[in-house]
PDB file of N, CA, C and O in Angstrom, chain B, residues numbered from 101:
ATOM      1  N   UNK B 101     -17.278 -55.442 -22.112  1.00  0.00           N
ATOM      2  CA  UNK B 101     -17.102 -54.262 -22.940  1.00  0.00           C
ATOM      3  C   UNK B 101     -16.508 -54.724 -24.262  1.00  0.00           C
ATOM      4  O   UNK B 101     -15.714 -55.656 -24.144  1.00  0.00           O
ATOM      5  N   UNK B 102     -16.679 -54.361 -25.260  1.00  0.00           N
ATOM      6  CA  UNK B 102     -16.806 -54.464 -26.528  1.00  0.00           C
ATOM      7  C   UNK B 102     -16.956 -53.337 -27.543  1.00  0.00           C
ATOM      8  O   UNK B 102     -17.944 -52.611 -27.654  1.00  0.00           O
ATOM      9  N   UNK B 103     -15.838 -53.291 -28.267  1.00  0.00           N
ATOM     10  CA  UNK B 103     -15.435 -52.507 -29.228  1.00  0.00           C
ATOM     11  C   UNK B 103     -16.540 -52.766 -30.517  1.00  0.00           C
ATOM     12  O   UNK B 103     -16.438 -53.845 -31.102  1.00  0.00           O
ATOM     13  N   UNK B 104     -17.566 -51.824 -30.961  1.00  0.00           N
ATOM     14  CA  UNK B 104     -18.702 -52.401 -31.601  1.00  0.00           C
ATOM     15  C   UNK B 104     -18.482 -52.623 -33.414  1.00  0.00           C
ATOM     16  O   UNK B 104     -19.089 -53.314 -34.232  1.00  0.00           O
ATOM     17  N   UNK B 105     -17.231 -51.604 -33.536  1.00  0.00           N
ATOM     18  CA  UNK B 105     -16.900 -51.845 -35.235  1.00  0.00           C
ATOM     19  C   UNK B 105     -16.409 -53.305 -35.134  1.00  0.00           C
ATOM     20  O   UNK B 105     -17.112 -53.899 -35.952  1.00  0.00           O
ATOM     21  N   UNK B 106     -15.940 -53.805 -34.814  1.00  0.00           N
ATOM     22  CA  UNK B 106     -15.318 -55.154 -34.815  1.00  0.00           C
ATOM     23  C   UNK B 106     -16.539 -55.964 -35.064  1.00  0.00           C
ATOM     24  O   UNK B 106     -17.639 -55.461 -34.836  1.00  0.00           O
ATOM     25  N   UNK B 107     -16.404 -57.525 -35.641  1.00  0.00           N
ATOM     26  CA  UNK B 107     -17.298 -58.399 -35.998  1.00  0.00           C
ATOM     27  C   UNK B 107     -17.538 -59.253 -33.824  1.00  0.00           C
ATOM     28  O   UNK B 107     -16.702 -59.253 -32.921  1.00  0.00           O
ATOM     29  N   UNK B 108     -19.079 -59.835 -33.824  1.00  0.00           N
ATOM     30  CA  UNK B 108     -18.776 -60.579 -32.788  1.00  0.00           C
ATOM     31  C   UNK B 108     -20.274 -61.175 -33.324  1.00  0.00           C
ATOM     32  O   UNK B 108     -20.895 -60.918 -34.356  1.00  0.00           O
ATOM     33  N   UNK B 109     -20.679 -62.328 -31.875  1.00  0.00           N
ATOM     34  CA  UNK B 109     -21.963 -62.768 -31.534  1.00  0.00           C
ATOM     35  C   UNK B 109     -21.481 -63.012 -30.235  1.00  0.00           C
ATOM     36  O   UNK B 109     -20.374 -62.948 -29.700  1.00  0.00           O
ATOM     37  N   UNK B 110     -23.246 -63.472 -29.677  1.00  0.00           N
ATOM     38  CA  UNK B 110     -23.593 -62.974 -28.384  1.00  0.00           C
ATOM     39  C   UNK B 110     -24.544 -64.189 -28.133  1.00  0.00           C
ATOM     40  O   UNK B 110     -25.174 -64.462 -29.155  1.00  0.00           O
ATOM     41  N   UNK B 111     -24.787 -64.878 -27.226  1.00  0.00           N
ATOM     42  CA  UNK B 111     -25.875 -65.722 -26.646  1.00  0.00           C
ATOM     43  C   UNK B 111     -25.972 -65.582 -25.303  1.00  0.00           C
ATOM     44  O   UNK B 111     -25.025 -66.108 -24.717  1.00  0.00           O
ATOM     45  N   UNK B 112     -26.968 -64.938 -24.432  1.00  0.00           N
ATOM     46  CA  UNK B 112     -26.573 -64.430 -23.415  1.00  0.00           C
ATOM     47  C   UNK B 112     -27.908 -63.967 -22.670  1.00  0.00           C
ATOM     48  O   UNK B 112     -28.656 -63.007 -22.863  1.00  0.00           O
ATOM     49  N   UNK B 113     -27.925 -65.116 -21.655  1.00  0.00           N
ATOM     50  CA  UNK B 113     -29.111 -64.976 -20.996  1.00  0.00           C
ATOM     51  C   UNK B 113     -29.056 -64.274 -19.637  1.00  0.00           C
ATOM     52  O   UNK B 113     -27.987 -64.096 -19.052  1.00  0.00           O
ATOM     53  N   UNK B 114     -30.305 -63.860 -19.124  1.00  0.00           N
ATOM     54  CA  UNK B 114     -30.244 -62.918 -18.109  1.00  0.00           C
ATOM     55  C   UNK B 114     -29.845 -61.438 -18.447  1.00  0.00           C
ATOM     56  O   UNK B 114     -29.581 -60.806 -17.423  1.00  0.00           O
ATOM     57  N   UNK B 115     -29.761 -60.904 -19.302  1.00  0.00           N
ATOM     58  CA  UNK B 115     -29.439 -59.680 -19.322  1.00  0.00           C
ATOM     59  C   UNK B 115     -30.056 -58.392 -18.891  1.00  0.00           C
ATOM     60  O   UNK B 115     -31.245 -58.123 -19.058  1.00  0.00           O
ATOM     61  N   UNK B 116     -29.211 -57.642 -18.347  1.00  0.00           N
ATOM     62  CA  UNK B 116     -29.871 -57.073 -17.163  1.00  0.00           C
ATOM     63  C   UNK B 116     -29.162 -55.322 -17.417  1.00  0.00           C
ATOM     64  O   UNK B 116     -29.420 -54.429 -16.610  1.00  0.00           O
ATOM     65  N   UNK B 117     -28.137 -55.053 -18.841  1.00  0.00           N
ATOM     66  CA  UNK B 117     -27.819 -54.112 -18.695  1.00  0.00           C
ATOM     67  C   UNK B 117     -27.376 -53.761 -19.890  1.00  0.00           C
ATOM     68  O   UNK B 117     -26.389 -54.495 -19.850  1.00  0.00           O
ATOM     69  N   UNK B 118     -27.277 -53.159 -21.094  1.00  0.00           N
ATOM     70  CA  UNK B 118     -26.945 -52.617 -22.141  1.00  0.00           C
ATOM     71  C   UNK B 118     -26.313 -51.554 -22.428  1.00  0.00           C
ATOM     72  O   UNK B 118     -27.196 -50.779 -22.795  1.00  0.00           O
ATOM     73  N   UNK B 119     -25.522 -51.135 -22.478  1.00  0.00           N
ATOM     74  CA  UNK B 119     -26.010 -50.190 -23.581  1.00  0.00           C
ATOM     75  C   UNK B 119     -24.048 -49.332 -24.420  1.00  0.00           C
ATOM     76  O   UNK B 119     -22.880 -49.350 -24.029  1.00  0.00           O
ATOM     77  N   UNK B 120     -24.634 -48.857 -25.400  1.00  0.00           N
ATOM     78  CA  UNK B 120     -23.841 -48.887 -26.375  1.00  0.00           C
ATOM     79  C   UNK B 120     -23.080 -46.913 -26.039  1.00  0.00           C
ATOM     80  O   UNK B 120     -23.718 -45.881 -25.827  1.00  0.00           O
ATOM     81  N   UNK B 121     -21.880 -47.082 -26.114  1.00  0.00           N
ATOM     82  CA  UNK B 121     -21.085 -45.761 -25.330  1.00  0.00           C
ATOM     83  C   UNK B 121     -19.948 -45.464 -26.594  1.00  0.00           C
ATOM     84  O   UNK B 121     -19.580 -46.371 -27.341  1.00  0.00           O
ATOM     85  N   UNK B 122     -19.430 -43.984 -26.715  1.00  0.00           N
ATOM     86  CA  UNK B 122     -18.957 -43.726 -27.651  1.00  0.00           C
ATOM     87  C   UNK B 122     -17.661 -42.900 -26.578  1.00  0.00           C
ATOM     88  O   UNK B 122     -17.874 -42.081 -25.685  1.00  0.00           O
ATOM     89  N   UNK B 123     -16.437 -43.405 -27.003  1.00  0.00           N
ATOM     90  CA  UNK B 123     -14.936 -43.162 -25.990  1.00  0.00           C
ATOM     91  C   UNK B 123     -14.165 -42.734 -27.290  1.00  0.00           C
ATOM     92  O   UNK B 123     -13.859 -43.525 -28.182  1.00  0.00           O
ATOM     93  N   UNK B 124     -13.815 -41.042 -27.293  1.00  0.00           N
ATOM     94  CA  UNK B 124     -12.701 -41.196 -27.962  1.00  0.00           C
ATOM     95  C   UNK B 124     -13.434 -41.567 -29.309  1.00  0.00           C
ATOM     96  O   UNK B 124     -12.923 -42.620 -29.692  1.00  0.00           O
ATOM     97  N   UNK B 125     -14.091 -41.292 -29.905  1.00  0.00           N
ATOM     98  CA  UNK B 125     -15.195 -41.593 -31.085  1.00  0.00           C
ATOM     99  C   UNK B 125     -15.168 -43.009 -31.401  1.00  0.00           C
ATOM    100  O   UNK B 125     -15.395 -43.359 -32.559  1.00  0.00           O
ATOM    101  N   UNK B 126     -14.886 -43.959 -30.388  1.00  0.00           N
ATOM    102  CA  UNK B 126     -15.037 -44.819 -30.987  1.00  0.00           C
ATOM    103  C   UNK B 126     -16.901 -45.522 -30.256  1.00  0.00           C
ATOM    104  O   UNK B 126     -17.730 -45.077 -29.461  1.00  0.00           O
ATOM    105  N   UNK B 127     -16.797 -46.616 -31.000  1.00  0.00           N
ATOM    106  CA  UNK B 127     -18.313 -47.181 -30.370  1.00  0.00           C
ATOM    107  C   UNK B 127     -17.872 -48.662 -29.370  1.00  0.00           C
ATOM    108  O   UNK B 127     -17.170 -49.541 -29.870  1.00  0.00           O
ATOM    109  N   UNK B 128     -18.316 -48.750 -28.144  1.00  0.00           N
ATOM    110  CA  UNK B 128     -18.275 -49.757 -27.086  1.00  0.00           C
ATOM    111  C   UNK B 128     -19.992 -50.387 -26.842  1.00  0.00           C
ATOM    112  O   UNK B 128     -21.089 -49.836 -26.748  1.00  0.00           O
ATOM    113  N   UNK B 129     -19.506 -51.844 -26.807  1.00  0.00           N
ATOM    114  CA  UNK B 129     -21.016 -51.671 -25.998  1.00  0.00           C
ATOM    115  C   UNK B 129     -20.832 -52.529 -24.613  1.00  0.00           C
ATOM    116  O   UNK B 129     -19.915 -53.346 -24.523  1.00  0.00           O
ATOM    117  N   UNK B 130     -21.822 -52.282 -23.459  1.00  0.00           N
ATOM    118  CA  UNK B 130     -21.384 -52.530 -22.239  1.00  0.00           C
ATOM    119  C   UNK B 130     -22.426 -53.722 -21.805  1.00  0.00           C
ATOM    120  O   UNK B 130     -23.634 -53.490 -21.846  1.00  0.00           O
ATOM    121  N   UNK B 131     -21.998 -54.837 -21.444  1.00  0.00           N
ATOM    122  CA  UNK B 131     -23.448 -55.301 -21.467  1.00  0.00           C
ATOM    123  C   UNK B 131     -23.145 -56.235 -19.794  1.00  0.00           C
ATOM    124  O   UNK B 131     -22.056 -56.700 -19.456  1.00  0.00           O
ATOM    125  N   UNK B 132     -24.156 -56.288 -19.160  1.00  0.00           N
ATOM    126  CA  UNK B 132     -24.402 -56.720 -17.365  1.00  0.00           C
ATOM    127  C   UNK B 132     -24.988 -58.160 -17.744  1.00  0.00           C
ATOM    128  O   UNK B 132     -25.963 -58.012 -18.482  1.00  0.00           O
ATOM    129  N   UNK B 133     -24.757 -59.284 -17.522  1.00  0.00           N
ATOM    130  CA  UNK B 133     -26.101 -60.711 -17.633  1.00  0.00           C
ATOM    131  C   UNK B 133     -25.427 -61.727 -17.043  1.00  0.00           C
ATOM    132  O   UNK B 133     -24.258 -61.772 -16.662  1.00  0.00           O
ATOM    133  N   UNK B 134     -26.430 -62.668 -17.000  1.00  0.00           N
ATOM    134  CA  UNK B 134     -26.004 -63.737 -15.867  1.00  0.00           C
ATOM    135  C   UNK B 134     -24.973 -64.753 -16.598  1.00  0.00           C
ATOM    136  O   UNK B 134     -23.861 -64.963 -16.114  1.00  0.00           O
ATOM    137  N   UNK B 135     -25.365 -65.302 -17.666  1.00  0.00           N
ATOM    138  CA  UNK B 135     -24.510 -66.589 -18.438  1.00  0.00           C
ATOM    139  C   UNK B 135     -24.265 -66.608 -20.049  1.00  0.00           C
ATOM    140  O   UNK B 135     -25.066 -66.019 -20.776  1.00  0.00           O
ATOM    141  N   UNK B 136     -23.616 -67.005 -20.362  1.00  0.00           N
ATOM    142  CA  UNK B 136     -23.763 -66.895 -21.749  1.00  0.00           C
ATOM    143  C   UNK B 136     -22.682 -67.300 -22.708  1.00  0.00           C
ATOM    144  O   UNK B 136     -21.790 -68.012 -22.245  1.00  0.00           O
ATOM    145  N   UNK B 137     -22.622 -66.953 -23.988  1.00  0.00           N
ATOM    146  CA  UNK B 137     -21.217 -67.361 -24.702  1.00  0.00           C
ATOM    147  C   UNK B 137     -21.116 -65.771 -25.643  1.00  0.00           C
ATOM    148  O   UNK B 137     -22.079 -65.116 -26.041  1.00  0.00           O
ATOM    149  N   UNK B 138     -19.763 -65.472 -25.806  1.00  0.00           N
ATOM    150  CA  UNK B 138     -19.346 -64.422 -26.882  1.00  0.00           C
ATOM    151  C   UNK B 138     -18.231 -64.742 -27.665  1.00  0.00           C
ATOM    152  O   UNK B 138     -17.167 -65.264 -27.331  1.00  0.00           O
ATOM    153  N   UNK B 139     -18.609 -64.372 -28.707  1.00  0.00           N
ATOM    154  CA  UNK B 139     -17.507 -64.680 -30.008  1.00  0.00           C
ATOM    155  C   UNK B 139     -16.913 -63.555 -30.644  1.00  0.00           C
ATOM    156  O   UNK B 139     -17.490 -62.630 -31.217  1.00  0.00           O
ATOM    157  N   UNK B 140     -15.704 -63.736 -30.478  1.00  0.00           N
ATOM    158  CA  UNK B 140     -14.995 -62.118 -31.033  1.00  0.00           C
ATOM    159  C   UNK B 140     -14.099 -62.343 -32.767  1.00  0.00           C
ATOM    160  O   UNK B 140     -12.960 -62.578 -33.171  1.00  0.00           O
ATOM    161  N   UNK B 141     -15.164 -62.145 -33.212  1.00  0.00           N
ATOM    162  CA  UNK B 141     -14.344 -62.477 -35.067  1.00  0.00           C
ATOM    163  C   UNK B 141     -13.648 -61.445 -35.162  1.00  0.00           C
ATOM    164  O   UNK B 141     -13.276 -61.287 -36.325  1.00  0.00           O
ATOM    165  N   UNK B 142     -13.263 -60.584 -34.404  1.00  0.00           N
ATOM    166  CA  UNK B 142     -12.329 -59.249 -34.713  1.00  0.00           C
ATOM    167  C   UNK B 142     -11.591 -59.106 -34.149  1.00  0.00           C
ATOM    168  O   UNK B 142     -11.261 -60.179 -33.644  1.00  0.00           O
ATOM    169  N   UNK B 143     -10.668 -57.893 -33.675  1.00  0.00           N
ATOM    170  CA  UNK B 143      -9.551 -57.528 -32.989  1.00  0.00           C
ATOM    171  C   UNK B 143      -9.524 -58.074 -32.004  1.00  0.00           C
ATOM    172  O   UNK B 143     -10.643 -58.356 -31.575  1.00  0.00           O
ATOM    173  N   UNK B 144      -8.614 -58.405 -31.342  1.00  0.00           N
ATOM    174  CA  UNK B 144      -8.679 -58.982 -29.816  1.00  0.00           C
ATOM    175  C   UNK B 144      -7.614 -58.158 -29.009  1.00  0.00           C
ATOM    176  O   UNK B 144      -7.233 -58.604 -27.927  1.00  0.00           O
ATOM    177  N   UNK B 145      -7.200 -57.171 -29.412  1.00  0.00           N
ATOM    178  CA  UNK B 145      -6.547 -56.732 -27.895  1.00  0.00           C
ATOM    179  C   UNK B 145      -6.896 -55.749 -27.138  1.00  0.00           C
ATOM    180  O   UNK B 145      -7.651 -54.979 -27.733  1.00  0.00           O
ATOM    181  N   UNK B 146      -6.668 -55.455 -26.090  1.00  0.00           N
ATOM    182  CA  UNK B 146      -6.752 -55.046 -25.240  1.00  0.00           C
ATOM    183  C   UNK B 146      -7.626 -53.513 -25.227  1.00  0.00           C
ATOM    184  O   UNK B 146      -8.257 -53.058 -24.273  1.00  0.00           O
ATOM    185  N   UNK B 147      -7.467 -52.966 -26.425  1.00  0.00           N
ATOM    186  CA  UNK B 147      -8.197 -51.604 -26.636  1.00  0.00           C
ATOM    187  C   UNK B 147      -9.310 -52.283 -27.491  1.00  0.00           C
ATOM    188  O   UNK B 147      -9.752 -51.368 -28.186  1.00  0.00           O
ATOM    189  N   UNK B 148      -9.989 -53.440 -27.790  1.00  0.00           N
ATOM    190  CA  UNK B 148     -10.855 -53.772 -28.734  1.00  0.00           C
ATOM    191  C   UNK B 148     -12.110 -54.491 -27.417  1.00  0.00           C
ATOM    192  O   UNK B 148     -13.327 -54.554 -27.590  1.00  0.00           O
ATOM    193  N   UNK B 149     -11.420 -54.909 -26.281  1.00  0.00           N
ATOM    194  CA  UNK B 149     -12.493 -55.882 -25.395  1.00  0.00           C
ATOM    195  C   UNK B 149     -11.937 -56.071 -24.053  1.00  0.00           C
ATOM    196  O   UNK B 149     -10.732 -56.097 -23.802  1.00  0.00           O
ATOM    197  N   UNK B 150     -12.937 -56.208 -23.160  1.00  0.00           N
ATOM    198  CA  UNK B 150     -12.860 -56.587 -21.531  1.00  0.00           C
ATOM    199  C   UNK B 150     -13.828 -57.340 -20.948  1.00  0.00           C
ATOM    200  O   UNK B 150     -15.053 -57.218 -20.934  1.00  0.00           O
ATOM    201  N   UNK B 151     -13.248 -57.970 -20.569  1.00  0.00           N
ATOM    202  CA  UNK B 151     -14.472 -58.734 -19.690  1.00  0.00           C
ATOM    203  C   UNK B 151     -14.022 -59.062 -18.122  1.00  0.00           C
ATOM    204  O   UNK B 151     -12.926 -58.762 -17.649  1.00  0.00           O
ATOM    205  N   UNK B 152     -15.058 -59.716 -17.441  1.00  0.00           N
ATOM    206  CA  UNK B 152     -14.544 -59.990 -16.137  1.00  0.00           C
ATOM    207  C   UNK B 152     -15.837 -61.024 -15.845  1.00  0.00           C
ATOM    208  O   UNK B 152     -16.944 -60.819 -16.343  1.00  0.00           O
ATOM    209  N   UNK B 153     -15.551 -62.122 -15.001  1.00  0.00           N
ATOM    210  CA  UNK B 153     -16.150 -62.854 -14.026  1.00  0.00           C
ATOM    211  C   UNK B 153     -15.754 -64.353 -14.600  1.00  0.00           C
ATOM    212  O   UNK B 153     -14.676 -64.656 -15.113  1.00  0.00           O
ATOM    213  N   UNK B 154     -16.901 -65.219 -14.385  1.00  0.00           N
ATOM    214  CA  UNK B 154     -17.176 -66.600 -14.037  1.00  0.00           C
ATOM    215  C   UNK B 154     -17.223 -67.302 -15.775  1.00  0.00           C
ATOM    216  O   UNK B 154     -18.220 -67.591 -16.435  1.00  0.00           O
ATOM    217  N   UNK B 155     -15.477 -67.442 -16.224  1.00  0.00           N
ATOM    218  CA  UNK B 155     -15.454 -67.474 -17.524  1.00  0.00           C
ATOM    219  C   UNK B 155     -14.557 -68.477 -17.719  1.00  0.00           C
ATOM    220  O   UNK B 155     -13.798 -68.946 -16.872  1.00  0.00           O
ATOM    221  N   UNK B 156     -14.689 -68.860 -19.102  1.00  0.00           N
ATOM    222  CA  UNK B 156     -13.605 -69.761 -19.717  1.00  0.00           C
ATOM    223  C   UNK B 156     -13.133 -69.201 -20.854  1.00  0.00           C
ATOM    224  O   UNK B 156     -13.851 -68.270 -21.220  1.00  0.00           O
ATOM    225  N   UNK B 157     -11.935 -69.467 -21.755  1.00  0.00           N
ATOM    226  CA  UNK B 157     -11.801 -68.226 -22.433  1.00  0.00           C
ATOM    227  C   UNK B 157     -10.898 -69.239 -23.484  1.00  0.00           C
ATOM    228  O   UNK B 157     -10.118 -70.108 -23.095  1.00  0.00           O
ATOM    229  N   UNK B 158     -11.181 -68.926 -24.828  1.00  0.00           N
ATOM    230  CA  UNK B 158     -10.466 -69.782 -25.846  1.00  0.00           C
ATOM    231  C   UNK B 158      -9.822 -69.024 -26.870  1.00  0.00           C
ATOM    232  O   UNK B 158     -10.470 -68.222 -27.542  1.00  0.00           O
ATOM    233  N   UNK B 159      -8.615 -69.210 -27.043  1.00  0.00           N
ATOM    234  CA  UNK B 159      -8.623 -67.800 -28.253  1.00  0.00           C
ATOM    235  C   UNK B 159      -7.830 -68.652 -29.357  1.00  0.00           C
ATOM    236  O   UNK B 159      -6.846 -69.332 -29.064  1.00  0.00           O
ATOM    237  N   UNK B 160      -8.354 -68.550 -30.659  1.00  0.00           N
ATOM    238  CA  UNK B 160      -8.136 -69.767 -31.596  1.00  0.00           C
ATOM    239  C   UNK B 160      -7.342 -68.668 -32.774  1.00  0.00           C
ATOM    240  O   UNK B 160      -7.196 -67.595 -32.188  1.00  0.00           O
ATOM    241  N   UNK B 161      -6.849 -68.584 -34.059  1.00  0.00           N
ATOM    242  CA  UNK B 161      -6.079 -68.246 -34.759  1.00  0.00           C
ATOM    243  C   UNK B 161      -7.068 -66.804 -35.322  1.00  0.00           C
ATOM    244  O   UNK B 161      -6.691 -65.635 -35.239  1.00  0.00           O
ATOM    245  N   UNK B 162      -8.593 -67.350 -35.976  1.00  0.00           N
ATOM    246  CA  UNK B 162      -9.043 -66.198 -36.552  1.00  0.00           C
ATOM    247  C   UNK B 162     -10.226 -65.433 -35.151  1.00  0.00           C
ATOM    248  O   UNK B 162     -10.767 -64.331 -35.071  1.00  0.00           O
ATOM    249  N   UNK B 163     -10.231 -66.562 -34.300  1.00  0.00           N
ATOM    250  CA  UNK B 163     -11.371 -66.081 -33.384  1.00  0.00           C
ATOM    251  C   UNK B 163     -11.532 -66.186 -31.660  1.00  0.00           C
ATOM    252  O   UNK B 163     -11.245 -67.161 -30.966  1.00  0.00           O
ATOM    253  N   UNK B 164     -11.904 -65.289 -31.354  1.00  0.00           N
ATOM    254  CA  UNK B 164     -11.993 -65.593 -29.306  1.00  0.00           C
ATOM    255  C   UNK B 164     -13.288 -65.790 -29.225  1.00  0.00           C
ATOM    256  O   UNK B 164     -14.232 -65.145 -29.680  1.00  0.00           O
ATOM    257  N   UNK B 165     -13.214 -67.158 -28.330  1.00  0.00           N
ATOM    258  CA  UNK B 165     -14.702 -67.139 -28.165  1.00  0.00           C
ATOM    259  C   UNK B 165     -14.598 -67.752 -26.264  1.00  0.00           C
ATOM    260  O   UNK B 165     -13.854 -68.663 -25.902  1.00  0.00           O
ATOM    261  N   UNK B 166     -15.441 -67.045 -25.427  1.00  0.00           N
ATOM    262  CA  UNK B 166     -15.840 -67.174 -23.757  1.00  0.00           C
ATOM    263  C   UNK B 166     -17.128 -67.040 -23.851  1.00  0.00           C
ATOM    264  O   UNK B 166     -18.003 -66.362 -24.389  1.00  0.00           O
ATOM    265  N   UNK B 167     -16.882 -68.257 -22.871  1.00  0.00           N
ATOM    266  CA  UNK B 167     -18.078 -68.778 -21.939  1.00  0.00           C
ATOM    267  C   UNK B 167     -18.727 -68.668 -20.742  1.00  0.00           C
ATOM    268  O   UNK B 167     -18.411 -69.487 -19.879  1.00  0.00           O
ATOM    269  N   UNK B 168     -19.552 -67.857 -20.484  1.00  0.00           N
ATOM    270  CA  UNK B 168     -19.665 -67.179 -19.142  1.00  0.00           C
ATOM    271  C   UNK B 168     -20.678 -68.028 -18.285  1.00  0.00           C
ATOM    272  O   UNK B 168     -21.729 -68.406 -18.803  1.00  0.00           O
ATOM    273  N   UNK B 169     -20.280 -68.415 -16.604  1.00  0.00           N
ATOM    274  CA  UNK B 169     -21.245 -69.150 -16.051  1.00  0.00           C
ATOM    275  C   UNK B 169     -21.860 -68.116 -15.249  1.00  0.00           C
ATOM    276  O   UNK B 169     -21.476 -66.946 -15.242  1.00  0.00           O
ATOM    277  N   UNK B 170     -23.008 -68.665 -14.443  1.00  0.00           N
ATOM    278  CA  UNK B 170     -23.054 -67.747 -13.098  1.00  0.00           C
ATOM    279  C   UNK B 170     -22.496 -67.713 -11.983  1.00  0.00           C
ATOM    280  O   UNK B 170     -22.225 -68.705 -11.306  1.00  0.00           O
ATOM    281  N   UNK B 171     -22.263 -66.502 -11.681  1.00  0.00           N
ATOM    282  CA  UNK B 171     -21.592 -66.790 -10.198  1.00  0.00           C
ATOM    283  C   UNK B 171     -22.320 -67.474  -9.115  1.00  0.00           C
ATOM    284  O   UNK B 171     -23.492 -67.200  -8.855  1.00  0.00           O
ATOM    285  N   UNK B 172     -21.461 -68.589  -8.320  1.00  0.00           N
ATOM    286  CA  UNK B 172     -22.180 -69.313  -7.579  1.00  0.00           C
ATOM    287  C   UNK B 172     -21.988 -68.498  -5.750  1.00  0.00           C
ATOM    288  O   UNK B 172     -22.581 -68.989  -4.790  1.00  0.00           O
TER     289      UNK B 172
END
């Protein structure tokens, strides 16, 4: 889940679920897939992003960027 005003990228194979939801007027987008990498050039807390599973997770001064495997 992902806060969509915020800057990001996405490489992300298998995807299997989309889609973009409005909470509280703001814009989220929700996305289901098997592996991949995401880069968060924007807000990073807790009301801006969520994730869950088979990850590695780096969070550097201007940017977060995770690496998602598949679950084995």
């Amino acid at each position: 889940v992902f806060d969509l005003s915020q800057q990001y990228k996405t490489n992300l194979t298998g995807v299997q679920f989309f889609r973009a939801v409005e909470i509280d007027g703001n814009q989220y987008g929700v996305w289901v897939f098997e592996k991949g990498t995401f880069l968060n050039d924007g807000a990073r807390g807790y009301e801006h992003w969520a994730f869950i599973g088979n990850h590695d997770f780096t969070d550097g001064q201007e940017s977060a960027f995770v690496t998602f495997e598949s679950r084995t």
